[in-house]
KEGU-512159 format. One record per residue: residue number from 1; residue in one letter; x, y, z of N, C-alpha, C, O, CB in turn. Coordinates in nm, 4 decimals. Glycine has a CB too. Example, Ala and Ser with C-alpha at 12.3 -4.5 7.8 and 13.67 -1.06 7.14 Angstrom:
// KEGU-512159
1 a 1.3190 -0.5690 0.7800 1.2300 -0.4500 0.7800 1.3200 -0.3300 0.7800 1.4236 -0.3319 0.8465 1.1308 -0.4473 0.9046
2 s 1.2850 -0.2250 0.7080 1.3670 -0.1060 0.7140 1.2900 0.0030 0.7870 1.3409 0.1138 0.8039 1.4084 -0.0598 0.5725
END
This chain:
// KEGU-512159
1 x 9.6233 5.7498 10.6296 9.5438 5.8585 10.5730 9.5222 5.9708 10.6745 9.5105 6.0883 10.6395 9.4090 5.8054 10.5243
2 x 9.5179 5.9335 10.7904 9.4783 6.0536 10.9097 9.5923 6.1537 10.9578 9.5765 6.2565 11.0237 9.4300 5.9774 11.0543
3 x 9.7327 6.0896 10.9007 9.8083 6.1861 10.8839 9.8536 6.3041 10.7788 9.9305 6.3975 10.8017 9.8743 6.1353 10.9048
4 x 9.7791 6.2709 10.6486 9.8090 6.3391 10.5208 9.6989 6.4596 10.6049 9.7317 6.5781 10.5984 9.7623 6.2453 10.3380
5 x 9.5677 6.4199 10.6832 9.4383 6.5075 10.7130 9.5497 6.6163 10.7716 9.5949 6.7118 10.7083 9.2936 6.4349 10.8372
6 x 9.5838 6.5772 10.9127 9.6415 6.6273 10.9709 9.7505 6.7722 10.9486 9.7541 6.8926 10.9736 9.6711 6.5328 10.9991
7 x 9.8484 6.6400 10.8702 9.9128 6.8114 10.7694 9.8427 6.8986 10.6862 9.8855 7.0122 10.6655 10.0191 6.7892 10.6546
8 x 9.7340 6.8553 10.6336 9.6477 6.9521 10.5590 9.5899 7.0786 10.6670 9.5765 7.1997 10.6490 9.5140 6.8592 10.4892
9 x 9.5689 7.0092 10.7602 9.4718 7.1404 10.8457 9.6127 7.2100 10.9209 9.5858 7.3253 10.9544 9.3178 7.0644 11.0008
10 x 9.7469 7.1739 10.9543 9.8443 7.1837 10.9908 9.8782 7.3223 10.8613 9.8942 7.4402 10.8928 9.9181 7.0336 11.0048
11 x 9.8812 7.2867 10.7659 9.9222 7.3247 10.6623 9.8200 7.5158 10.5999 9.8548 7.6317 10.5771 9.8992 7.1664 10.5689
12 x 9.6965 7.4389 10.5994 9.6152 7.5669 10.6277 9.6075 7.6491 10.7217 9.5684 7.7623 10.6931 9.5166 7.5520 10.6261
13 x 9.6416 7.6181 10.8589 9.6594 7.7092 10.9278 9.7708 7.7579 10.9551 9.7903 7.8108 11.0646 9.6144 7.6926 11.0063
14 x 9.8556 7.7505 10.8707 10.0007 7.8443 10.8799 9.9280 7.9122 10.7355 9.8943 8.0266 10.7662 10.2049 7.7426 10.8660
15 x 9.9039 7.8937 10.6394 9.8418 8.0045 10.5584 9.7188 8.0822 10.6284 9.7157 8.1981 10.5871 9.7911 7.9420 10.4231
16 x 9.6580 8.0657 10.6839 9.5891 8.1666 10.7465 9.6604 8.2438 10.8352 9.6367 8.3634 10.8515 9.4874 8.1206 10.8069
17 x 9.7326 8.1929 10.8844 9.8341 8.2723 11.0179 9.8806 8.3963 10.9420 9.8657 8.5147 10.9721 9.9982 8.1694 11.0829
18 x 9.9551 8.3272 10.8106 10.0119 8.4196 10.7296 9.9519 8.5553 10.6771 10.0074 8.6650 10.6705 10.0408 8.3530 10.6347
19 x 9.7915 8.5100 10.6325 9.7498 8.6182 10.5967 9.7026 8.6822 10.6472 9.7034 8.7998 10.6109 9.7064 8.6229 10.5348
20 x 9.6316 8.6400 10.7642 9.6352 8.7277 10.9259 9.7845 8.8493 10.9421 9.7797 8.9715 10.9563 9.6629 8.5714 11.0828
21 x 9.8658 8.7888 10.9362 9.9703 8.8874 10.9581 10.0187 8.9758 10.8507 10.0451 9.0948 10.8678 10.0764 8.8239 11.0025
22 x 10.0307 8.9027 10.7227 9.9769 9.0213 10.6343 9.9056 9.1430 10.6318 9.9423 9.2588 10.6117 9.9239 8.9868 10.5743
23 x 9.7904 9.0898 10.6577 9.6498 9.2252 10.6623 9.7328 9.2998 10.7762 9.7911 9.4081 10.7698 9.4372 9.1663 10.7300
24 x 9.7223 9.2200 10.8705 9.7722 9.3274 11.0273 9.9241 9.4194 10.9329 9.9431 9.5392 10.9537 9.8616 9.1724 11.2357
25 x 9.9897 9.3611 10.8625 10.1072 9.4430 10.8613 10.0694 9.5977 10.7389 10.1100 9.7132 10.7523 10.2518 9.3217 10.8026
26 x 9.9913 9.5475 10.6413 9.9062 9.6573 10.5260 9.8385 9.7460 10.6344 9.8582 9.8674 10.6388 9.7656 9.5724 10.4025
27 x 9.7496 9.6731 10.7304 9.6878 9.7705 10.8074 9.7736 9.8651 10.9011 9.7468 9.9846 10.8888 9.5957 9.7025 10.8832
28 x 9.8460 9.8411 10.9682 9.9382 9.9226 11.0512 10.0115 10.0164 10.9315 10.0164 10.1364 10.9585 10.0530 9.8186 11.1476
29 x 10.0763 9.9694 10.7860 10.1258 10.1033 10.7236 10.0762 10.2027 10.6810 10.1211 10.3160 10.6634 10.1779 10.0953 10.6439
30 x 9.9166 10.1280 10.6529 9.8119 10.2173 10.5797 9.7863 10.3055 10.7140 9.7415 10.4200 10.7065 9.6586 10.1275 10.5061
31 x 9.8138 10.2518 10.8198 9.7810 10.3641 10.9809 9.8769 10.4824 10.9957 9.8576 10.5928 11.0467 9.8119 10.2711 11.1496
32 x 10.0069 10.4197 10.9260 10.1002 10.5343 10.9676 10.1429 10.6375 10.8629 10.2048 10.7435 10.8730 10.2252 10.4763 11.0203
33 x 10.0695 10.5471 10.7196 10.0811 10.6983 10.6142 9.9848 10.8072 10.6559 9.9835 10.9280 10.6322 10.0360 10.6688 10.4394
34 x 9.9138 10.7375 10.7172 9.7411 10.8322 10.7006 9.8236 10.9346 10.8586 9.7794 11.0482 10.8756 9.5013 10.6796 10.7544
35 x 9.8902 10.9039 10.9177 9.9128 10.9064 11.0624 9.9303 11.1079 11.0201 9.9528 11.1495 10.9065 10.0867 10.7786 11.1413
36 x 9.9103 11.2073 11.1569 9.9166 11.3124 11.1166 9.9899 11.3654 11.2309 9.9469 11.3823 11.3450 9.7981 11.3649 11.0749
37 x 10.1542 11.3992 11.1661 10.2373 11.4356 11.3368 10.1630 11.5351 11.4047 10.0738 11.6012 11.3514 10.4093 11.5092 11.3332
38 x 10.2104 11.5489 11.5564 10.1077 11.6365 11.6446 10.1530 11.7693 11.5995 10.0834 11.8707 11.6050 10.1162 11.6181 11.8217
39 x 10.3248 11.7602 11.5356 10.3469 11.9375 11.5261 10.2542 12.0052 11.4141 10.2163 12.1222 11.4188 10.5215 11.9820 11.4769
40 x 10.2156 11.8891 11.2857 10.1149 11.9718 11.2194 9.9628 12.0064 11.2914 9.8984 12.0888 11.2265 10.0919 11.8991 11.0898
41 x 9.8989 11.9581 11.4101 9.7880 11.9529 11.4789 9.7867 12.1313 11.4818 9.8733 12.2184 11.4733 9.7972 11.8522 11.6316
42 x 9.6631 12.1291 11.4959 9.6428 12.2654 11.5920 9.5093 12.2479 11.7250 9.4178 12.1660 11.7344 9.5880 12.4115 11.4666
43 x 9.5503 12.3652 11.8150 9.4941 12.2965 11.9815 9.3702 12.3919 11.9281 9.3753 12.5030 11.8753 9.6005 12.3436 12.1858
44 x 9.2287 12.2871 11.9695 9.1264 12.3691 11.9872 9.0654 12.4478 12.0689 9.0583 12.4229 12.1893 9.0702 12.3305 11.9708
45 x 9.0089 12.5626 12.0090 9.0337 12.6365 12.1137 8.8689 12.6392 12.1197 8.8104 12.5899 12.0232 9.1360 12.7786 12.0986
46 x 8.7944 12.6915 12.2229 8.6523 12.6976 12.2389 8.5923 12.8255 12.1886 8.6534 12.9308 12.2070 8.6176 12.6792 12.3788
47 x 8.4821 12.8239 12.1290 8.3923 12.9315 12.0883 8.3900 13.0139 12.1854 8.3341 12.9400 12.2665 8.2623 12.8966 12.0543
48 x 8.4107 13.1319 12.2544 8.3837 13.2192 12.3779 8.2324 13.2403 12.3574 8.1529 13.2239 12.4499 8.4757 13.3695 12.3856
49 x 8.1945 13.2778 12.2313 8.0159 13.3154 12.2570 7.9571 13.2091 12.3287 7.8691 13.2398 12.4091 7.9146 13.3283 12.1093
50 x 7.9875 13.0912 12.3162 7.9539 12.9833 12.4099 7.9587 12.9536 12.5468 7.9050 12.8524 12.5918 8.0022 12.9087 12.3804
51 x 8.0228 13.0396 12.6207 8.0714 13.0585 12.7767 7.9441 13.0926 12.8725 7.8804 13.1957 12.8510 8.1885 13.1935 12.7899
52 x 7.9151 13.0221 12.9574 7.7770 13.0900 13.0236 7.7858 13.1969 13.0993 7.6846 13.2530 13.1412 7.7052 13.0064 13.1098
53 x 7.9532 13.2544 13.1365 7.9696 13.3713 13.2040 7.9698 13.4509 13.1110 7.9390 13.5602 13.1586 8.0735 13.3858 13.2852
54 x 7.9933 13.4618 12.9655 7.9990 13.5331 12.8688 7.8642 13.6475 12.8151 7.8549 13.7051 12.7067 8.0329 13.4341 12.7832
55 x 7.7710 13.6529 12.9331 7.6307 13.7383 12.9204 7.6379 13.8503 12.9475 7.5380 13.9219 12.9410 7.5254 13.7046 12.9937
END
């Protein structure tokens, strides 16, 4: 009997493994649709009224 246990918890933890790597793999595509190339970026530039030499 302590071997049927055995493969059972043997057995569940390759389905968890699995869906561990699942999620990780949904999560990384859902990262790279959302992902935004740098050539569409634009560089920020600073408020000048904000400058303390700017008085």
């Amino acid at each position: 009997m302590q071997r049927r246990d055995d493969e059972s918890v043997n057995r569940g933890e390759q389905v968890e493994r699995a869906e561990r790597e699942a999620a990780k793999q949904r999560l990384l595509e859902q990262a790279e649709a959302e992902r935004v190339p740098v050539e569409d970026t634009t560089r920020a530039v600073p408020d000048r009224r904000w400058r303390s030499d700017h008085r």
